[in-house]
C-alpha positions, 0 to 999 in steps of 0.5 A: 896156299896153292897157286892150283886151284883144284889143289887148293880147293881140296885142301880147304875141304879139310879142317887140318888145313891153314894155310899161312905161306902164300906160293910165291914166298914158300922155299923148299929149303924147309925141308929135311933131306928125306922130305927132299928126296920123296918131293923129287920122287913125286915130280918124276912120277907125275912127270911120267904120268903126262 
């Protein structure tokens, strides 16, 4: 579940997507050290981007 709209709203747009954690209980302590570092990856190129 997505705090973002927009994020949200397309997620739902597939039929893969059931969402079950709500934002405010998700931890990113689910994942493995490689899905860490791509995360990290993703927030750094967004934040070039802005």
């Amino acid at each position: 579940m997505f705090v973002n709209d927009e994020l949200g709203n397309y997620f739902k747009g597939h039929i893969w997507y059931s969402p079950t954690v709500k934002a405010s209980e998700f931890s990113d302590e689910v994942f493995n050290e490689y899905e860490t570092v791509n995360l990290q990856l993703l927030v750094d190129m967004l934040s070039v981007l802005e």
